[in-house]
TORFITI-762247 format. One record per residue (C-alpha): residue in one letter; x, y, z. Coordinates in pm, 1 decimal. Layout:
# residues N
- A/X/Y/Z;
...
//
This chain:
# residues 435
- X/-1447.5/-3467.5/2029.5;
- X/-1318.5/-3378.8/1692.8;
- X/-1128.4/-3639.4/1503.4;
- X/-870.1/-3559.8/1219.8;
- X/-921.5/-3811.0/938.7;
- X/-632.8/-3679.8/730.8;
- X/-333.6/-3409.6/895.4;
- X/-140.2/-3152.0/669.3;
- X/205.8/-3100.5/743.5;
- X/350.1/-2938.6/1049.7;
- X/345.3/-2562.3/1157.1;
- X/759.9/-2612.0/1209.3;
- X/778.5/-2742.0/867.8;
- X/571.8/-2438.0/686.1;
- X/824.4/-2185.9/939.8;
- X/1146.1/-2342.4/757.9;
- X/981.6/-2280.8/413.6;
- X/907.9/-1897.3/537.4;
- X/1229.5/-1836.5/651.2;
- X/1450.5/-1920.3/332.3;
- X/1188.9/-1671.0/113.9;
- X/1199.6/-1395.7/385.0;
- X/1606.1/-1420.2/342.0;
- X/1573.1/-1427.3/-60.5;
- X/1341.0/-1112.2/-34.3;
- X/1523.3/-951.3/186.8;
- X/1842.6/-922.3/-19.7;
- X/1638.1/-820.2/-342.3;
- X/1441.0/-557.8/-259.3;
- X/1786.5/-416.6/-85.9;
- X/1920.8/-479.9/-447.5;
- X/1606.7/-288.3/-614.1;
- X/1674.9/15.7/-327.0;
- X/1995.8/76.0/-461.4;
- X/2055.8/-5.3/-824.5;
- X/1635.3/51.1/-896.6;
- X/1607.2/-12.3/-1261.8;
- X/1940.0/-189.1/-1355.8;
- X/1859.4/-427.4/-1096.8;
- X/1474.3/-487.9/-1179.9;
- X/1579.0/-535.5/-1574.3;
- X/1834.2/-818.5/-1418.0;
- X/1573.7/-982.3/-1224.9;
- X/1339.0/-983.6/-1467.8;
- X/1512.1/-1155.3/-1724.7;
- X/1682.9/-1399.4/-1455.0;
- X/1311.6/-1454.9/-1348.6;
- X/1064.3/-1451.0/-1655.4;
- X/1335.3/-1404.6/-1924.3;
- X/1170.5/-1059.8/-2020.5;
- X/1449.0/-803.5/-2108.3;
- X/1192.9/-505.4/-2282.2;
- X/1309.6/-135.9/-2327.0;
- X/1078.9/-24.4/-2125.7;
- X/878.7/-218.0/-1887.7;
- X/573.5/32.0/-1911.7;
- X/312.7/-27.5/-2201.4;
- X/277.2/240.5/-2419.6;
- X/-80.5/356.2/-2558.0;
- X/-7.6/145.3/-2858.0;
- X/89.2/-149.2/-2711.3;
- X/-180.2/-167.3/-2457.4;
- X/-429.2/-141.6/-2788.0;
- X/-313.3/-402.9/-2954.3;
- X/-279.1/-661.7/-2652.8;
- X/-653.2/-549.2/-2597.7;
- X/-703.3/-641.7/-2972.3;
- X/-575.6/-977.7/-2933.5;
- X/-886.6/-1081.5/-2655.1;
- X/-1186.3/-1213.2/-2832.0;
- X/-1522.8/-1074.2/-2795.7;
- X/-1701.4/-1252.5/-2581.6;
- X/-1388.0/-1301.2/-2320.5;
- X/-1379.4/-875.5/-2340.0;
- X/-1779.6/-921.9/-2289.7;
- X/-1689.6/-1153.9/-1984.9;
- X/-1400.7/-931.9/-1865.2;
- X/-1673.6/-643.4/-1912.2;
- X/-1970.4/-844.0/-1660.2;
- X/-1705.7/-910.7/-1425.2;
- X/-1569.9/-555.0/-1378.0;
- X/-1977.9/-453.1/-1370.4;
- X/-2013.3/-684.6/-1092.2;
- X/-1691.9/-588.1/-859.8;
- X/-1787.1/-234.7/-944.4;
- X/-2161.9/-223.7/-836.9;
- X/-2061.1/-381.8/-505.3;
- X/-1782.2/-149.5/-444.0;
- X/-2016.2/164.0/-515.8;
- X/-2245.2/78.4/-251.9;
- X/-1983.6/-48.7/-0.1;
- X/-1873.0/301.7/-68.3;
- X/-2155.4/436.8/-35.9;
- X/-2186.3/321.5/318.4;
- X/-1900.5/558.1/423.8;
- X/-1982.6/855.4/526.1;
- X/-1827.8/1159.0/624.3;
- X/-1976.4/1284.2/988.8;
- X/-1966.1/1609.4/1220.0;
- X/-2134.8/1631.4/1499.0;
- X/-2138.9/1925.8/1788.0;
- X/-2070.0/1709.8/2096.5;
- X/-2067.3/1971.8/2352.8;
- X/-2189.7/2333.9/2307.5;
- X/-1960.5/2512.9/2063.5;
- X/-1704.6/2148.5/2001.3;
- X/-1755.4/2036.0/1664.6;
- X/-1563.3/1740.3/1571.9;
- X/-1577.8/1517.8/1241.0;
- X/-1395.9/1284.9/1007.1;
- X/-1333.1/1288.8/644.9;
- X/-1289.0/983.7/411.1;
- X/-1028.7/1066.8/182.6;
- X/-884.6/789.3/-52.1;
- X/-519.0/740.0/-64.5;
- X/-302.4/852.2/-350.4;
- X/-159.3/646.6/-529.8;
- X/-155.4/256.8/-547.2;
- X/45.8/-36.5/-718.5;
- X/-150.1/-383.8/-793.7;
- X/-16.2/-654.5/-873.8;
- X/-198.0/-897.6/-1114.2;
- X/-5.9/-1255.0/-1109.8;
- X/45.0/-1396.9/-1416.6;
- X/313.0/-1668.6/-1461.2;
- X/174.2/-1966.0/-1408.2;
- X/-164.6/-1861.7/-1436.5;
- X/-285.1/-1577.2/-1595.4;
- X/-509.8/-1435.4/-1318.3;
- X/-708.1/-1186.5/-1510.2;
- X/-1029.3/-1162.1/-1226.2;
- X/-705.4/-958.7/-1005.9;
- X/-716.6/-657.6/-1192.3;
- X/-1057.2/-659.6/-1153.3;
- X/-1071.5/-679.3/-789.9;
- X/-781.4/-430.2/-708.1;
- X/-783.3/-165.8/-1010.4;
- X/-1130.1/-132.2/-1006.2;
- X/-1194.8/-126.9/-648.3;
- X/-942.5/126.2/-633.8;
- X/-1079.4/356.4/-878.7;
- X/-1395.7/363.1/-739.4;
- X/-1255.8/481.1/-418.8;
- X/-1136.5/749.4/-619.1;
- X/-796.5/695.3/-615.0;
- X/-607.7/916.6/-869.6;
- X/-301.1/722.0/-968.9;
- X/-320.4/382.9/-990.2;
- X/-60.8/136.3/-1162.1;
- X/-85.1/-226.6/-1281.5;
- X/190.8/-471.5/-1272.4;
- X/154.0/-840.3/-1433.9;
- X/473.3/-1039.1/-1506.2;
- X/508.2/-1144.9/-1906.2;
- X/348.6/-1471.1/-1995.5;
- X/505.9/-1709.5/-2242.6;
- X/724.1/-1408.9/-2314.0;
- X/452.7/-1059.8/-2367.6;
- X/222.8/-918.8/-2180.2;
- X/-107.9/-1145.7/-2163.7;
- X/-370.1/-992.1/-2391.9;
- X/-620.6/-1046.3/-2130.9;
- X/-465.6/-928.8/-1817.8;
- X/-374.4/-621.6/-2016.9;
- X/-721.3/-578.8/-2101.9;
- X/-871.9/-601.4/-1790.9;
- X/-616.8/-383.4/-1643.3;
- X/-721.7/-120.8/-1942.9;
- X/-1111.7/-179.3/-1863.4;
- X/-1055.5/-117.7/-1490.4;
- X/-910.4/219.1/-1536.5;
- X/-518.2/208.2/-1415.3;
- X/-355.5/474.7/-1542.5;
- X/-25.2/304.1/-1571.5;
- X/46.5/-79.0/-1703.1;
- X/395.6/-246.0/-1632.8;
- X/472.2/-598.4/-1744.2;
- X/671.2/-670.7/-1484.0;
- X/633.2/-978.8/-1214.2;
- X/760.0/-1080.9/-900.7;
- X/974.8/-904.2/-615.9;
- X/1079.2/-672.5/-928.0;
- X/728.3/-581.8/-957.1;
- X/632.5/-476.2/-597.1;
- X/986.2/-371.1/-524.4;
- X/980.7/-118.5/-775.9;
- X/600.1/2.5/-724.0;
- X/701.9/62.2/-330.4;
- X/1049.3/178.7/-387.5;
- X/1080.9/376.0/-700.2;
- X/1311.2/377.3/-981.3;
- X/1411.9/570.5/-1210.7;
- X/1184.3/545.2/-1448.0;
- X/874.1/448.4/-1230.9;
- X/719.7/667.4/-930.5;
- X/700.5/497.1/-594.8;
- X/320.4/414.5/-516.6;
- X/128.0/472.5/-131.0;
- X/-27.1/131.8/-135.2;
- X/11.0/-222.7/-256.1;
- X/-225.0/-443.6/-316.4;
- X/-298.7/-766.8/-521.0;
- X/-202.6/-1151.0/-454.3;
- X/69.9/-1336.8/-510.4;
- X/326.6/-1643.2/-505.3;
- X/497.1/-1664.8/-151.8;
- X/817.2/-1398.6/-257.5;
- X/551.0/-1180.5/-363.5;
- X/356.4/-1162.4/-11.7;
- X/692.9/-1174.6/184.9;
- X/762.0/-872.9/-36.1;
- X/469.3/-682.7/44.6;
- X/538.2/-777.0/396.6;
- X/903.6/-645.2/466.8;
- X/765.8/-339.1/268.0;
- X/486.5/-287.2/499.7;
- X/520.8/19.6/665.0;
- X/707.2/222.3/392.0;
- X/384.4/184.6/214.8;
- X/73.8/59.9/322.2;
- X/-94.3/-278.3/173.9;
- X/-390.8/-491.3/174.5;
- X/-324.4/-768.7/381.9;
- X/-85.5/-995.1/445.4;
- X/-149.7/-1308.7/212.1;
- X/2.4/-1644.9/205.5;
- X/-144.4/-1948.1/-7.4;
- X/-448.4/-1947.4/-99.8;
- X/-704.7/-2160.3/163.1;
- X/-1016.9/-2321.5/110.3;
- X/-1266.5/-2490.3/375.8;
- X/-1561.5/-2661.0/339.9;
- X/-1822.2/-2725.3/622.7;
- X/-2058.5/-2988.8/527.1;
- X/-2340.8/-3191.1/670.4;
- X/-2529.2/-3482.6/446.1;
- X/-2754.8/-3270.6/305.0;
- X/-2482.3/-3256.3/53.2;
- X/-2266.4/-3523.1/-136.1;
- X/-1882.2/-3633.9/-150.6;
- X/-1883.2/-3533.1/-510.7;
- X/-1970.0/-3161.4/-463.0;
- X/-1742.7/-3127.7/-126.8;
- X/-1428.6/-3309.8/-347.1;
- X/-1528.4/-3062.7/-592.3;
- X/-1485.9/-2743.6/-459.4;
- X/-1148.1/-2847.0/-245.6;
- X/-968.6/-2950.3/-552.3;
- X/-1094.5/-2629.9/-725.7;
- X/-893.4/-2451.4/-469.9;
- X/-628.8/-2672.3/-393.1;
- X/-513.5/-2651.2/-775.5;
- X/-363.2/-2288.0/-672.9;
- X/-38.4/-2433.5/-617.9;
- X/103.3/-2712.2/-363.3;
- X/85.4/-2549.0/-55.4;
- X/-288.4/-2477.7/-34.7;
- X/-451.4/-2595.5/246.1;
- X/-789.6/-2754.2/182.5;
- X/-1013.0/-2882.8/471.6;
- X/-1319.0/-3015.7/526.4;
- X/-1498.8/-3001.4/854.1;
- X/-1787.7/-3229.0/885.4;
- X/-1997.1/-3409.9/1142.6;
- X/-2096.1/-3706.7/919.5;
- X/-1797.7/-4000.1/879.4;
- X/-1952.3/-4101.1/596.5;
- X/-1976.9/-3783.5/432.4;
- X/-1586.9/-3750.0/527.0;
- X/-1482.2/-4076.6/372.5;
- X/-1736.3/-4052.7/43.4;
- X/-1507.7/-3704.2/-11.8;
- X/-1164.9/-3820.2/53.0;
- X/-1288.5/-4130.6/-252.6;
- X/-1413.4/-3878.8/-471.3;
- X/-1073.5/-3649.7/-447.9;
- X/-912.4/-3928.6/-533.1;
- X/-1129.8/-4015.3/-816.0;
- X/-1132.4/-3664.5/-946.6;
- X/-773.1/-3641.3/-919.5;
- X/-728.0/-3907.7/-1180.7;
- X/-865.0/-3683.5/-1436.3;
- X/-809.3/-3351.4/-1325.1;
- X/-579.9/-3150.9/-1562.3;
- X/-483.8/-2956.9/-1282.4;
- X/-365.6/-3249.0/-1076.7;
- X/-30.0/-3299.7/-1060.6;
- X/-60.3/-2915.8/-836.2;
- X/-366.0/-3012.9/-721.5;
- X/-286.2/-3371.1/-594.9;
- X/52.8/-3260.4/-423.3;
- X/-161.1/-2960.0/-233.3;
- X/-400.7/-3220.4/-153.8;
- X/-173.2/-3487.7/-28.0;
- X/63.0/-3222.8/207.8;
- X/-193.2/-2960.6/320.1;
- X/-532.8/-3112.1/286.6;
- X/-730.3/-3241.3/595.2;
- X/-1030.6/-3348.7/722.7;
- X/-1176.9/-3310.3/1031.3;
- X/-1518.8/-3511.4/1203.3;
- X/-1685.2/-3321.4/1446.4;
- X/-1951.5/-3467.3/1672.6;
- X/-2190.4/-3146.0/1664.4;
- X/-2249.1/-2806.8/1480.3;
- X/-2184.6/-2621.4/1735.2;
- X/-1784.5/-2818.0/1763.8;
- X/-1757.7/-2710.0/1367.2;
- X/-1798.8/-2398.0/1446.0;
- X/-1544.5/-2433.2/1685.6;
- X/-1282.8/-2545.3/1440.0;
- X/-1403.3/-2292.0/1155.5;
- X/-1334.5/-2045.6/1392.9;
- X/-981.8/-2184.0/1532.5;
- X/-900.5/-2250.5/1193.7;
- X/-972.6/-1885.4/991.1;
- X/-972.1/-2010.2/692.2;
- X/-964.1/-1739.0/344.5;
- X/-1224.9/-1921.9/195.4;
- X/-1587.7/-2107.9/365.8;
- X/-1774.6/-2262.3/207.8;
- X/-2066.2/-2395.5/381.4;
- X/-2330.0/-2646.8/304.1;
- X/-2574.2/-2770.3/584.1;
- X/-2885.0/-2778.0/699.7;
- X/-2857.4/-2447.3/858.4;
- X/-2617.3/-2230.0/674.9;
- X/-2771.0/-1899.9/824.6;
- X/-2639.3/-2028.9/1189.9;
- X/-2304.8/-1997.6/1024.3;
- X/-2359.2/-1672.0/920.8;
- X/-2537.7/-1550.2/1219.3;
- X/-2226.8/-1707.8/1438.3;
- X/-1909.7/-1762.4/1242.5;
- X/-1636.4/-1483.8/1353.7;
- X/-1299.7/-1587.3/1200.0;
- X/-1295.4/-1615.4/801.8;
- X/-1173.2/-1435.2/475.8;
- X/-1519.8/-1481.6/269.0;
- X/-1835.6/-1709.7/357.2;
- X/-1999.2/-1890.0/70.1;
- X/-2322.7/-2001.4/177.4;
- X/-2473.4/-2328.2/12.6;
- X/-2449.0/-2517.5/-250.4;
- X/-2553.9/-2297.2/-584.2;
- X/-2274.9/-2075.8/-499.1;
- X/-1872.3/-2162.1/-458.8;
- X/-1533.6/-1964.6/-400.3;
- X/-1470.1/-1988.6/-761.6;
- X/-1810.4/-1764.4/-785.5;
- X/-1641.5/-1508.7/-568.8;
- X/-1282.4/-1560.0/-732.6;
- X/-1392.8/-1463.4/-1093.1;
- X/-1694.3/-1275.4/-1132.2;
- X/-2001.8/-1286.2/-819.4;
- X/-1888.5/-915.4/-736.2;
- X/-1763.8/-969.8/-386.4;
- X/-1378.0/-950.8/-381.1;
- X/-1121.5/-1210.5/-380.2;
- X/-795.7/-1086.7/-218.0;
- X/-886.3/-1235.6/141.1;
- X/-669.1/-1317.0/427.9;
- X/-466.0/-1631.4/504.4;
- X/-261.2/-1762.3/752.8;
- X/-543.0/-1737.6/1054.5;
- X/-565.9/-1309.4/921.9;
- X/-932.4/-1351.4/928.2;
- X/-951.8/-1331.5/1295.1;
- X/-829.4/-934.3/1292.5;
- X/-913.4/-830.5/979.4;
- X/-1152.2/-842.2/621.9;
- X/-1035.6/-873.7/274.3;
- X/-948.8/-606.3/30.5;
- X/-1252.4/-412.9/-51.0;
- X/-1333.4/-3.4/-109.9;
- X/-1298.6/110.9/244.6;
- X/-913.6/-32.2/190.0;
- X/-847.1/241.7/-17.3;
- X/-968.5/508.7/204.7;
- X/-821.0/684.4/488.6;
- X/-1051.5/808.7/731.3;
- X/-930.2/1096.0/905.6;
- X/-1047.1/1340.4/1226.4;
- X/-1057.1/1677.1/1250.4;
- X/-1166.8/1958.3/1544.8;
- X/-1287.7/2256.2/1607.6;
- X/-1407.1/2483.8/1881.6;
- X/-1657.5/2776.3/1818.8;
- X/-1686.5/2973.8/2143.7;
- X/-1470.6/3123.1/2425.5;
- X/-1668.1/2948.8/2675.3;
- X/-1611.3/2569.7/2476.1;
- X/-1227.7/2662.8/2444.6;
- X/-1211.3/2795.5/2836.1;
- X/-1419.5/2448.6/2944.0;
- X/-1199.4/2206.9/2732.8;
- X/-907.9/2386.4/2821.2;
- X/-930.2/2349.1/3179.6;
- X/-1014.9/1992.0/3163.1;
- X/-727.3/1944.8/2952.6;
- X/-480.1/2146.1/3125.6;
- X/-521.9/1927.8/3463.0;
- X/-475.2/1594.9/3280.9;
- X/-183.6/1685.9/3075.6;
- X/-51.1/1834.5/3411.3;
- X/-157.2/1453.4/3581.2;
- X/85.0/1281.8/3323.3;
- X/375.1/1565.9/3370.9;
- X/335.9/1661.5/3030.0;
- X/374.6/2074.1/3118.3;
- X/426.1/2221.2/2750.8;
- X/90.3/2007.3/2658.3;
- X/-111.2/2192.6/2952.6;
- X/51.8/2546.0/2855.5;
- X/-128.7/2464.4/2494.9;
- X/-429.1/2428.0/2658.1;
- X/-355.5/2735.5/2980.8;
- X/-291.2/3035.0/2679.9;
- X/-652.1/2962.1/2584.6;
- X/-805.9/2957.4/2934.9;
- X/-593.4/3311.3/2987.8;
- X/-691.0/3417.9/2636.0;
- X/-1049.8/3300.2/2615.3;
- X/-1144.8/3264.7/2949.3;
- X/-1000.8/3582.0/3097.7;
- X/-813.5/3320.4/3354.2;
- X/-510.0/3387.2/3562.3;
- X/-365.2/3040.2/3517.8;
- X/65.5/3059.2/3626.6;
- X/238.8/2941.4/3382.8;
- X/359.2/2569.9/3415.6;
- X/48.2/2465.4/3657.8;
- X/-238.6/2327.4/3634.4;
- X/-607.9/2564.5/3502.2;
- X/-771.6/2523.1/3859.5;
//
C-alpha cells in the first residue's frame, strides 16, 4: 500500500487557478481578432513594456543581437542544434511514404507531407529559454517546413542576443520579439503586418498554453502544456542528494511545478525530503524553487516495484527520471510519461538543453494519449486511392454500393452504381442496391 509522505495541493484548488487564466485569455485573443496590431502593440507594452516600430527583426538587427553572444555560448548553441537535429533526421527518416496493391488492380498509399507554416514560441521573460528554439525551429525545419516564424518576448527591454541567435542558427525565416498571448495570438490570428501561421508550437507560462488551447482547432499545435513536471523513481541504489537534486532542478521552473518522488525505500524518502531542504538554503533559484516545492511537491513510498509502476503510470508525469536497480523494467513496462531518463549519468536537464531528444513534453496526465513534440509533429500524413481495372472498380463498387445502401445513404451507392454500369457493363436501377 502506497503511502504519501508529503501531498501537493488539491485538484479543486489548481481548477480555480485555470479558470481565472482561461477568462483573461479569452477576452485577449478576442481583442487581438479584432483590433490585430493596435491591440498586440498595447499588450505588449502593458505586458513587457516593449513599444518597437516594428515587432519583426530586420536582417540588421538580427546580426547584431547574434554579435552580442560570445563564442563559445554560439559554439554551445551550435552542439545543441547538432544534437536536436541528428535525432530529428533519423526520426524522420523512419517515416515513410507507402503504396501497396491490396487487391488486384486497388492501389492505395499515403504521403507524408509537412505542414506549412508554423509559429514557435521561445519564452523569454523570466528566463531566457534559448534550448526552445532549438527544439521547435529546428525540428521544424527538418521536417521541411517552408515558413517558419519565431516569437520570444523582449528581455530586460531587447531582444535576448541568445535567443535571437539560436532562433537565426535554427533556420526560422521570420523573428518577432514579441511574448505572451500577443505572441501566439498574433502567429494564429494574423495581423496586419504578420501572416497567420498553420501550427503552434513551443512552451510557455500558463496564459501562454491556455492560449494555444482556445486556439486549438483554428490552427493546429503541439500539445497541450501546463507547468512543467518532474518525477523521480528511486530505489537505494541511489542517494538523497542526487534524488533532491534533480527535483529542485525542475521545480525551479516556476511555483506550480509538481515534483515527486516515488520510492520503495523510507529511508531513501526521508534522506531526500533533508537534502531539499538543505539545498534549498543555498539554491539561487529558491525562493521559485522552495514555493514549487512546498505546494506541489510530494513523495510517495511504495511497498514494491511493481506498485511504482503503478503510480508512474497513474501519475503521467512530463518528466521520469528513473534510478533503480532495474531501470530497463521501466522501460520495458512504463506506458504513461512525457520523456524517460534512465539512470543516474543522465537527467531531464540533459534532455532540456542539449542530449538531442526534445523537450516540449506533455503535462497534466497528456502522456497517457500522446508523445512530445518531435519531427513526425510537423508532418501530415495523408491517404490517397486508386483503382486500375474495370474488374477492381466493378468488385469494389458492388461491395460498396450494398453498404452505403445498408446505412440509407442512396447518393453514396449511386457513386459507387455509375461505375458498376460503366465498368462492369451492370444493369444496376438507379437508387438500389449493385446485386
Amino acid at each position: 500500500m502506497t503511502r504519501h509522505l508529503k501531498t501537493a495541493r488539491s485538484q479543486e484548488e489548481r481548477a480555480e487557478d485555470d479558470a481565472q487564466v482561461r477568462a483573461i485569455v479569452e477576452q485577449t485573443l478576442s481583442d487581438i481578432e479584432t483590433r490585430g496590431d493596435a491591440a498586440v502593440a498595447e499588450l505588449s507594452e502593458k505586458f513587457d513594456d516593449y513599444a518597437p516600430a516594428s515587432f519583426r527583426l530586420t536582417e540588421a538587427e538580427i546580426d547584431a543581437a547574434v554579435s552580442r553572444v560570445s563564442k563559445r555560448d554560439l559554439d554551445d548553441i551550435t552542439f545543441a542544434q547538432a544534437q536536436v537535429r541528428n535525432f530529428a533526421e533519423h526520426q524522420k527518416a523512419a517515416l515513410k511514404d507507402i503504396e501497396v496493391e491490396t487487391l488486384p488492380g486497388v492501389v492505395l498509399g499515403h504521403k507524408n507531407i509537412p505542414v506549412n507554416s508554423v509559429g514557435c514560441y521561445v519564452p523569454g521573460g523570466k528566463y531566457p529559454m534559448v534550448a526552445s528554439a532549438h527544439m521547435s525551429v529546428v525540428t521544424a525545419k527538418v521536417a521541411r517546413v517552408k515558413r517558419v516564424i519565431a516569437a520570444a518576448p523582449p528581455h530586460e527591454g531587447a531582444p535576448h542576443p541568445a535567443i535571437v541567435a539560436a532562433m537565426h542558427l535554427g533556420g526560422a525565416d521570420e523573428i518577432y520579439c514579441l511574448g505572451g498571448i500577443q505572441a501566439v495570438g498574433a502567429m494564429a490570428l494574423g495581423t496586419e503586418t504578420i501572416a497567420p501561421v498553420d501550427m503552434l508550437v513551443g512552451p510557455g507560462n500558463a496564459f501562454v498554453a491556455e492560449a494555444k488551447r482556445q486556439l486549438f482547432g483554428r490552427v493546429g499545435i503541439d500539445l497541450f502544456a501546463g507547468p512543467t513536471e518532474t518525477m523521480v523513481i528511486a530505489d537505494e541504489t541511489v542517494d538523497g542528494e542526487l534524488c533532491a537534486t534533480d527535483l529542485l532542478g525542475q521545480a525551479e521552473h516556476g511555483i506550480n511545478s509538481p515534483a515527486v518522488l516515488i520510492t520503495n525505500s523510507e529511508k531513501l524518502a526521508r534522506d531526500t525530503m533533508n537534502e531539499i531542504e538543505r539545498l534549498l538554503a543555498v539554491l539561487p533559484t529558491s525562493e521559485v524553487a522552495g514555493k514549487s516545492w512546498r505546494d506541489y511537491g510530494e513523495v510517495i513510498v511504495c511497498e514494491s516495484y511493481d506498485e511504482m509502476l503503478e503510480q508512474a503510470d497513474l501519475i503521467a508525469s512530463e518528466h521520469v527520471q528513473v534510478m533503480t536497480d532495474r531501470d530497463d523494467w521501466f522501460l520495458a513496462n512504463m506506458t504513461n510519461y512525457g520523456a524517460l531518463f534512465l539512470g543516474p549519468r543522465t537527467n531531464v536537464s540533459y534532455g532540456d538543453k542539449v542530449i538531442g531528444t526534445n523537450h516540449t513534453l506533455p503535462t497534466k496526465r497528456a502522456g497517457r494519449y500522446t508523445g512530445g513534440l518531435w519531427v513526425g509533429k510537423f508532418i501530415k500524413t495523408h491517404s490517397y486511392q486508386r483503382v486500375l481495372t474495370d474488374e477492381a472498380a466493378t468488385m469494389i463498387g458492388e461491395y460498396c454500393s450494398r453498404l452505403c445502401m445498408l446505412e440509407g445513404f442512396v447518393g453514396h451507392a449511386e457513386q459507387a452504381n455509375i461505375r458498376v454500369r460503366r465498368y462492369g457493363g451492370r444493369n444496376v436501377p438507379y437508387g438500389e442496391a449493385a446485386e
